[in-house]
C-alpha positions in Angstrom: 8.8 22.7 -49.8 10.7 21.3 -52.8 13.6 23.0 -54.1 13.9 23.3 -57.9 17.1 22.4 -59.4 17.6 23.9 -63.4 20.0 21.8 -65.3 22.7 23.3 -66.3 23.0 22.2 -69.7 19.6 24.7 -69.9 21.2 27.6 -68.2 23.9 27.4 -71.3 21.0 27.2 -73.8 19.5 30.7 -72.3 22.4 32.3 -72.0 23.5 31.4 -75.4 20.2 32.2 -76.5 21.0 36.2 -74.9 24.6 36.5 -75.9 24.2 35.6 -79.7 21.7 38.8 -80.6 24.1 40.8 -78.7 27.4 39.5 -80.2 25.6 40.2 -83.7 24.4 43.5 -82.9 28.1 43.8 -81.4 30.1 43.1 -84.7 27.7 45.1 -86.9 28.7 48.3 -84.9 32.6 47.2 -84.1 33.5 45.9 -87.7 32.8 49.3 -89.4 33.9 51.9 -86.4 37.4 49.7 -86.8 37.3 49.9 -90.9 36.1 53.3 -91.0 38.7 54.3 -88.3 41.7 52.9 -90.2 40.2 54.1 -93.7 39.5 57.3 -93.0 42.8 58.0 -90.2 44.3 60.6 -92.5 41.1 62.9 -93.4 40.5 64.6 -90.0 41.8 65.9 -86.8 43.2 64.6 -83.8 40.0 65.3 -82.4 38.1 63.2 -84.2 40.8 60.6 -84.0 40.5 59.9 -80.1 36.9 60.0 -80.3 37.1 57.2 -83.3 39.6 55.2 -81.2 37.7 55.5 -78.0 34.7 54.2 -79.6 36.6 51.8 -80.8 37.3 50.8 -77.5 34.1 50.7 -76.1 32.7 48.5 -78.8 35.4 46.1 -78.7 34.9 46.4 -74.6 30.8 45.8 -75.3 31.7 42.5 -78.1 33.9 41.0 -75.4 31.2 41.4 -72.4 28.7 40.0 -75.0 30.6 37.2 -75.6 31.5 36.6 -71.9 27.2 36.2 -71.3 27.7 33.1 -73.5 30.9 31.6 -71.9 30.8 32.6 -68.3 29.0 29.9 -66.5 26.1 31.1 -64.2 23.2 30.1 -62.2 20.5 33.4 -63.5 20.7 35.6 -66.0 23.6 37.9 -66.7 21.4 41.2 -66.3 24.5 43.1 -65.4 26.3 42.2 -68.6 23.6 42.8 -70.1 23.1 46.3 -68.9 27.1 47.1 -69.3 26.2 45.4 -73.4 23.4 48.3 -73.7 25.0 51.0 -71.7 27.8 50.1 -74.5 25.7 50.9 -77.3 24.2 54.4 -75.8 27.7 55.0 -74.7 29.2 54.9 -78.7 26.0 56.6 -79.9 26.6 59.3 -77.7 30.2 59.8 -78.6 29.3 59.3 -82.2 27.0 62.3 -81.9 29.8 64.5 -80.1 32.5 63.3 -83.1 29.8 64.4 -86.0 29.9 67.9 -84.0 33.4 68.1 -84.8 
């Protein structure tokens, strides 16, 4: 039985090829949940201020796990990150939802 050896230079390629959809998708929820936060700080509530920073947090959390799918060197594919990316994005939605109830 022959073992197959990938080449590493392709394990880059795919993982590159994974991370840069979700880095995108990343910035275009982090970019305006940071802008609107700032911009629109003195309009509401505390309430809806800790709910804007935490998801704040989370997407900056989610961008920086996106980008670490592309950088991290690996043998497979980063399904965990990948997961933790995702979970990210239901995670924000959620809290978004709870916020608008405020």
């Amino acid at each position: 039985m022959t073992r197959q050896v990938s080449h590493p230079a392709g394990n880059a390629l795919l993982r590159w090829k994974l991370a840069t959809p979700l880095i995108g998708l990343s910035l275009l929820m982090v970019v305006p949940a940071v802008f609107g936060t700032v911009t629109w700080w003195s309009f509401y509530g505390v309430g809806y201020r800790v709910l804007s920073v935490v998801i704040c947090l989370v997407l900056t959390a989610q961008l920086a796990v996106a980008v670490s799918i592309g950088v991290r060197p690996g043998r497979d594919v980063p399904w965990t990150r990948t997961g933790l990316v995702i979970l990210g994005i239901l995670l924000t939605c959620g809290l978004a939802r709870l916020r608008h109830e405020l």
